[in-house]
N, C-alpha and C positions, 0 to 999 in steps of 0.2 A: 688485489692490492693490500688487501689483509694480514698481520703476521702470522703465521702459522702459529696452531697450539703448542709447539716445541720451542720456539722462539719466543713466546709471552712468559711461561715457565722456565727459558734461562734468562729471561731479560730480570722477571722477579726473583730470582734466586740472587742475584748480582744485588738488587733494591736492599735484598734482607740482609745480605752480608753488611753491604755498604750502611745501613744505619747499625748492627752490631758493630762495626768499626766505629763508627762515629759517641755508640753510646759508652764504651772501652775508652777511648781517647778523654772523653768528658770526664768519667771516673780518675781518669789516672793524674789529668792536667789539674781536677777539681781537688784532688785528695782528698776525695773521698774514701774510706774506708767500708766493705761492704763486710765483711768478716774482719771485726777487731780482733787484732794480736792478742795471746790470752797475757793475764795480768790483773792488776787487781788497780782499784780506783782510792785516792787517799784526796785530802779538801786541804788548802790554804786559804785564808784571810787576809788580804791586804788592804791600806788605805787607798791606793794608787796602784792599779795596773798600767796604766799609761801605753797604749798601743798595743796592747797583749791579746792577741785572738785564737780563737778556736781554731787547735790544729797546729799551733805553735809547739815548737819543742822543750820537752823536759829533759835536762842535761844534768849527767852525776862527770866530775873531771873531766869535761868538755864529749863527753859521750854520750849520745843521744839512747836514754833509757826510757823514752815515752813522749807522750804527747798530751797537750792541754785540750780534755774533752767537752768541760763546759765551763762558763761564766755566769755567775750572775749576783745578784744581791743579797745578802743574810745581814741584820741587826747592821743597817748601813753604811756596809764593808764589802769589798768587793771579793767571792768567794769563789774558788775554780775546783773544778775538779781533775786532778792529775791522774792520768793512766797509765801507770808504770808497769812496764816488763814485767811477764814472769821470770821467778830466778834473782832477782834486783831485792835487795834488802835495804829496806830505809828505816832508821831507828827514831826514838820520839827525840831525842836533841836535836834531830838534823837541821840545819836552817835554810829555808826557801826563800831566795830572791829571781829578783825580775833583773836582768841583765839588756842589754843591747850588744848584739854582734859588728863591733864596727863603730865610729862613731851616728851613724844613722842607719844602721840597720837593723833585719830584724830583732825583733824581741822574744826572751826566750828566758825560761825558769831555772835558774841554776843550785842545783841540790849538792848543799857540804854536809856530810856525814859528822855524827857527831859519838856517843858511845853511849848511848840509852838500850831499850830495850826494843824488837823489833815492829815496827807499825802493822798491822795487817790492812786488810777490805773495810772499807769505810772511817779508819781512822784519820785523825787532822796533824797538820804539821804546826805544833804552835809557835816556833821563831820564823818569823820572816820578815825581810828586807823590803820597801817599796821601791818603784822604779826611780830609778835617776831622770829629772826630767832637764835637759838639755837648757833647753828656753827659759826654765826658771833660774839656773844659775844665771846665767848669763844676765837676765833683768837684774836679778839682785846685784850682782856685778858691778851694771852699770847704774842702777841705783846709787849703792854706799860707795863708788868712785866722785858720782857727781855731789852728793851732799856732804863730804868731807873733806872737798876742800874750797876754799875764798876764791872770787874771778881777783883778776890778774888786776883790774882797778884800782881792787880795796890797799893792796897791799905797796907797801914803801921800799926803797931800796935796799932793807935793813932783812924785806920778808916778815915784816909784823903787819897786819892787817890794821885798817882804823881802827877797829871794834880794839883792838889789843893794846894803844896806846890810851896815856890817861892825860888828859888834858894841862898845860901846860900853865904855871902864873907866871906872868911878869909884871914886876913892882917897878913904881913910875919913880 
């Protein structure tokens, strides 16, 4: 009632494939990189990332020339490091901002070239843009709508508010 020894060695041969498939699949769905693209790594500072994560892309004229390698905190600014393509020239004018693909999608670094001199490995992009944050316009929005202008009480047929008229004399 036993399997045979040929039959336990194809059963586990199938086992091993089937978690190589499984650990393949994880890499590719996780984007994960196991072998970085060659390139070289340059740093931005911003006040606001707003939604910007590791693994996001870096775009020159909407063309995916790298990817955002890390995040984190320098002199309480929020500092990334961009892994751009070998071959990809970025000069010290260039300007880094944080864009959105869409109005709610993702986020992503977008590189305008400018006419400086070329950055190499390890150098910083010093103009950059922060993110547009959707939710903020919008409160301010509805903010400076509401406080500028009077409710519909105050105001007279004429459209002068009470506060705007001056009180009136009449002589007996």
């Amino acid at each position: 009632m036993y399997a045979s020894r040929t039959t336990q060695f194809i059963v586990g041969i199938f086992a091993l494939l089937g978690i190589a498939a499984l650990a393949i699949l994880s890499i590719s769905l996780g984007k994960i990189s196991i072998f970085p693209a060659p390139g070289y790594t340059l740093y931005a500072s911003f006040d606001n990332i707003s939604g910007l994560k590791t693994g996001d892309q870096v775009q020159l004229d909407g063309v995916q020339i790298g990817k955002v390698q890390h995040i984190g905190l320098k002199d309480m600014r929020a500092r990334i490091a961009l892994r751009v393509d070998e071959g990809v020239e970025i000069d010290s004018d260039a300007n880094a901002a944080i864009e959105t693909s869409g109005i709610i999608g993702d986020k992503f670094v977008s590189i305008d070239l400018g006419g400086g001199r070329t950055l190499q490995n390890g150098d910083t992009i010093r103009n950059t843009q922060d993110a547009f944050i959707l939710e903020k316009a919008i409160g301010q929005l509805i903010n400076n709508a509401g406080s500028s202008n009077c409710s519909d009480k105050d105001k007279d047929k004429s459209g002068a508010s009470d506060k705007d008229q001056k009180p009136v004399k009449t002589e007996k």
